[in-house]
MIDOSE-1310 file (N, C-alpha, C; in nm, 2 decimals, decimal comma, always signed):
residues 102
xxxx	+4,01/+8,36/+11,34/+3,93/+8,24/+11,36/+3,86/+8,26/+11,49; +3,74/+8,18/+11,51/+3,66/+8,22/+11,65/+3,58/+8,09/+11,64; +3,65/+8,08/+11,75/+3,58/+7,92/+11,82/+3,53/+7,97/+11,96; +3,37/+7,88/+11,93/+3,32/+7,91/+12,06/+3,17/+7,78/+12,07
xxxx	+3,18/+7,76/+12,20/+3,09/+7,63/+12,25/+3,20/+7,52/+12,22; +3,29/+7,50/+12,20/+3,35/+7,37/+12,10/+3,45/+7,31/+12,18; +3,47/+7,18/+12,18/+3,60/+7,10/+12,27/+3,71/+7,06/+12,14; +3,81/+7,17/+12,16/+3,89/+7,11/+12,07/+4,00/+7,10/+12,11
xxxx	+4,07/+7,00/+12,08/+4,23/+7,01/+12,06/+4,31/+7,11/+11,88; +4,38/+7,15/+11,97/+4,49/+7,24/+11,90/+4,60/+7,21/+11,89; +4,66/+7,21/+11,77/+4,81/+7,21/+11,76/+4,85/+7,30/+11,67; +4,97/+7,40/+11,75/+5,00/+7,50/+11,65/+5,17/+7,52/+11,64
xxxx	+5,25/+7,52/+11,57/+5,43/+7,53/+11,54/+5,39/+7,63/+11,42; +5,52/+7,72/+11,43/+5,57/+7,83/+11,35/+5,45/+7,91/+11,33; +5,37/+7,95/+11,43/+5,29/+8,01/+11,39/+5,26/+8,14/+11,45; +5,17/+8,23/+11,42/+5,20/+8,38/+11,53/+5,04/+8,43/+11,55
xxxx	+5,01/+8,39/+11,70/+4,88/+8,39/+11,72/+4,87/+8,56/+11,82; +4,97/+8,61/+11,78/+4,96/+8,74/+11,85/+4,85/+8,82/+11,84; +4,80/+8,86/+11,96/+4,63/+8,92/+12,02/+4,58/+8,85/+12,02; +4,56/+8,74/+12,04/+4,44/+8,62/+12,08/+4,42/+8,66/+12,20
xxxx	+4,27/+8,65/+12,21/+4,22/+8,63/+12,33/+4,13/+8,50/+12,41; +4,16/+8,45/+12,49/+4,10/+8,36/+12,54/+3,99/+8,38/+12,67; +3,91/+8,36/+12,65/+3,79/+8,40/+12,79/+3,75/+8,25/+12,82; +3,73/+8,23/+12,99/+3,65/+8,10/+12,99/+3,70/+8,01/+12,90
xxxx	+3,83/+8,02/+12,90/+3,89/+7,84/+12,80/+3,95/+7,78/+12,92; +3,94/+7,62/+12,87/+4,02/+7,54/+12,91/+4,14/+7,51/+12,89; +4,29/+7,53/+12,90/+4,42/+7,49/+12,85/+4,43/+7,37/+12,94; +4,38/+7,37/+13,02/+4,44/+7,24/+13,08/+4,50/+7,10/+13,03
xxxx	+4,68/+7,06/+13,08/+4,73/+6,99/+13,03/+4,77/+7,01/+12,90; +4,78/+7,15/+12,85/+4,87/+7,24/+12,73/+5,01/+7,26/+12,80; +5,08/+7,21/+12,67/+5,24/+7,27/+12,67/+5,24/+7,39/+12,57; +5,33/+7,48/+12,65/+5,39/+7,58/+12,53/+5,58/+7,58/+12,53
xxxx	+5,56/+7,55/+12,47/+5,76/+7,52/+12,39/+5,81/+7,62/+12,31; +5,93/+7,65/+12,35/+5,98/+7,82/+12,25/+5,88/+7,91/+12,20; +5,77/+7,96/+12,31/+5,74/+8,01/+12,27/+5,72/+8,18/+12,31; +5,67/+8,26/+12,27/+5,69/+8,41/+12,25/+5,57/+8,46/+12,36
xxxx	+5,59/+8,48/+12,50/+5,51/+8,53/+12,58/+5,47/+8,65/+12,65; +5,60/+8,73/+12,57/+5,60/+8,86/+12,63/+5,50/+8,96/+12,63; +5,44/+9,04/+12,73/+5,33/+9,11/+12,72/+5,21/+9,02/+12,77; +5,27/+8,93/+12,78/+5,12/+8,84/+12,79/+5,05/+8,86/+12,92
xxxx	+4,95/+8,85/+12,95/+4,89/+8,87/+13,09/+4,73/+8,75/+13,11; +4,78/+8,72/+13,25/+4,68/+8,62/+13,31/+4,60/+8,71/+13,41; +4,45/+8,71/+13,41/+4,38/+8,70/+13,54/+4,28/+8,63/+13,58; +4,27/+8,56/+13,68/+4,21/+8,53/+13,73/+4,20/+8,40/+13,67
xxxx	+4,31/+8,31/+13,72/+4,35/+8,19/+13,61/+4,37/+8,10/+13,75; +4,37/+7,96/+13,71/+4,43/+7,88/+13,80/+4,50/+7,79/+13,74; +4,60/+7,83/+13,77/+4,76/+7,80/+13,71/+4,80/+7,69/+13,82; +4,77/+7,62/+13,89/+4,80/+7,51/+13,99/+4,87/+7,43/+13,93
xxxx	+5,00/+7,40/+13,97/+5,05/+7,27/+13,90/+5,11/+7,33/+13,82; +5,11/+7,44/+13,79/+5,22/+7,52/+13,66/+5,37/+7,47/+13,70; +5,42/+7,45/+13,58/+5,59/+7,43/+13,60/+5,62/+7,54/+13,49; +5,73/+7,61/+13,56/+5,81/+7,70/+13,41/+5,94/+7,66/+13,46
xxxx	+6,01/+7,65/+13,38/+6,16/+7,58/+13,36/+6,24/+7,66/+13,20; +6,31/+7,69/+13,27/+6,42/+7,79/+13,13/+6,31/+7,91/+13,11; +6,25/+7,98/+13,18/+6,20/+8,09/+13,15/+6,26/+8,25/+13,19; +6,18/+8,36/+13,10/+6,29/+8,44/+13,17/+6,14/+8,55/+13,22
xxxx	+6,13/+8,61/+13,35/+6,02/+8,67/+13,37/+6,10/+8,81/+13,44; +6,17/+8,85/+13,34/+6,25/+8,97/+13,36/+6,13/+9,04/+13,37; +6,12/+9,12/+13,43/+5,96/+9,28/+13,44/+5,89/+9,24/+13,51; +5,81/+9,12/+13,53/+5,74/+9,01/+13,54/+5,65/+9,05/+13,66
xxxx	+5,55/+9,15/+13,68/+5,47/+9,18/+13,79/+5,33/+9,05/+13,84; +5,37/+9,00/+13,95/+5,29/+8,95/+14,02/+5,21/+8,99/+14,14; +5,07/+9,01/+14,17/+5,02/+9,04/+14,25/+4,85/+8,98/+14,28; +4,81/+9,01/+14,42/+4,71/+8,95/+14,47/+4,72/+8,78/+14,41
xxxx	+4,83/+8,71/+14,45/+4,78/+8,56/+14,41/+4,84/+8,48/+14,47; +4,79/+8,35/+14,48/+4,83/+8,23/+14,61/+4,96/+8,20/+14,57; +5,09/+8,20/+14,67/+5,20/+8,13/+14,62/+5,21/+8,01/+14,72; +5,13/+7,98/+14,79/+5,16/+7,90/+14,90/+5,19/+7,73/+14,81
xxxx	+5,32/+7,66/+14,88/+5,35/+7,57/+14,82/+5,45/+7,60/+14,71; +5,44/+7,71/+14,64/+5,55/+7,77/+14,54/+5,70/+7,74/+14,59; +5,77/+7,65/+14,49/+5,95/+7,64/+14,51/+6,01/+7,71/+14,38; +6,11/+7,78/+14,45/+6,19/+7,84/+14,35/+6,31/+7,81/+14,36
xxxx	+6,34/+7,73/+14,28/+6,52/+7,67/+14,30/+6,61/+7,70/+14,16; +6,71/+7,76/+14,18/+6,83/+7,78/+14,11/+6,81/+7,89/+14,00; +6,71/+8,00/+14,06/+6,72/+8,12/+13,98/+6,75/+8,22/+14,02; +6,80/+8,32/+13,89/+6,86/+8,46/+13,96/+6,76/+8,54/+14,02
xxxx	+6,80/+8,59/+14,14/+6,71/+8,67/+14,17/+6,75/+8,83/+14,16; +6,82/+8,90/+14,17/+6,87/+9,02/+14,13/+6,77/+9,11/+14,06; +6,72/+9,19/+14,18/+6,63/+9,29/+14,14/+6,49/+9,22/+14,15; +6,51/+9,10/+14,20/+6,34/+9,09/+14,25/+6,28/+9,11/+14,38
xxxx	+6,23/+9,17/+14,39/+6,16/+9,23/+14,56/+6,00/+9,16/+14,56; +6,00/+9,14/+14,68/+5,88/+9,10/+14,79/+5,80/+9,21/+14,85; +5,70/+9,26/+14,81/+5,67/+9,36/+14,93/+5,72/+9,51/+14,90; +5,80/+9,53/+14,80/+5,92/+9,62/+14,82/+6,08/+9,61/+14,85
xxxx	+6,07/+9,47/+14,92/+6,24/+9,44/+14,96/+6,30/+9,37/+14,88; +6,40/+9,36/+14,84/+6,53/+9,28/+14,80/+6,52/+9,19/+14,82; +6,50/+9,06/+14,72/+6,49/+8,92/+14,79/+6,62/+8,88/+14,83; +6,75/+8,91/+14,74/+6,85/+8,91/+14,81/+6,92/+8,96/+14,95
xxxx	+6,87/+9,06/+14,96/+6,86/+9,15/+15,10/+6,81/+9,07/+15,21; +6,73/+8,97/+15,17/+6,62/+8,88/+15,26/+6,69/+8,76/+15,32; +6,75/+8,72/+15,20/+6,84/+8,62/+15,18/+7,01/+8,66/+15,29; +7,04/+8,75/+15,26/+7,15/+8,79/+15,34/+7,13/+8,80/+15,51
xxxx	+7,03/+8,92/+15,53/+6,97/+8,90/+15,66/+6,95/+8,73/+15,72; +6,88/+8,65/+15,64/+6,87/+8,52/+15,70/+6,98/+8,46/+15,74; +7,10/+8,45/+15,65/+7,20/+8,39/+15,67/+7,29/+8,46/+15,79; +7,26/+8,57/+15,80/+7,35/+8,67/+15,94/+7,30/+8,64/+16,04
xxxx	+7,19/+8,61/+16,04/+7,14/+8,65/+16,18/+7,19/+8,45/+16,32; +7,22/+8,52/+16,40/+7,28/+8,41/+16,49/+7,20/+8,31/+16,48; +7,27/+8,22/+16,49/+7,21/+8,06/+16,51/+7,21/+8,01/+16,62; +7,09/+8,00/+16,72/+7,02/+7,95/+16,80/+7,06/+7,82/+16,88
xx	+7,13/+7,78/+16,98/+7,18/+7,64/+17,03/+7,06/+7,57/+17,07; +7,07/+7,42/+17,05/+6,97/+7,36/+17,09/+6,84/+7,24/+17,06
């Protein structure tokens, strides 16, 4: 199927849209629920406002992109590096290092 010029809403369950390609679309204010994203790849997207919750981004290469403002609370980090380092490594160091009076 190929839609093009067109404002549409989509609704899609049990279905397998594997190779789609999207150029110049709008998702904005799309949910995706159980759904199958592996392989999948973004560029040059503005993902602002993204929430992921219960996701798993095992492999998961990120690079050249804004994280400022980004929280990451209550996930594993094991084997994720910054830069090349250990975010746990990072994490350790922070908590060793002396606490400052005052």
């Amino acid at each position: 199927m190929k839609l093009e010029g067109v404002k549409q809403r989509l609704e899609a369950s049990r279905a397998d849209l594997s190779g789609s390609v999207f150029a110049d679309v709008s998702l904005s204010g799309s949910t995706f629920e159980d759904v199958n994203l592996s392989g999948w790849t973004v560029r040059d997207a503005n993902v602002s406002g993204l929430r992921l919750d219960n996701a798993n981004l095992a492999g998961a290469r990120i690079s050249d992109v804004n994280l400022a403002g980004v929280a990451i609370t209550d996930c594993m980090l094991d084997g994720m590096t910054i830069d090349g380092v250990a975010v746990t490594d990072l994490f350790a160091a922070y908590r060793a290092r002396p606490m400052l009076e005052g």
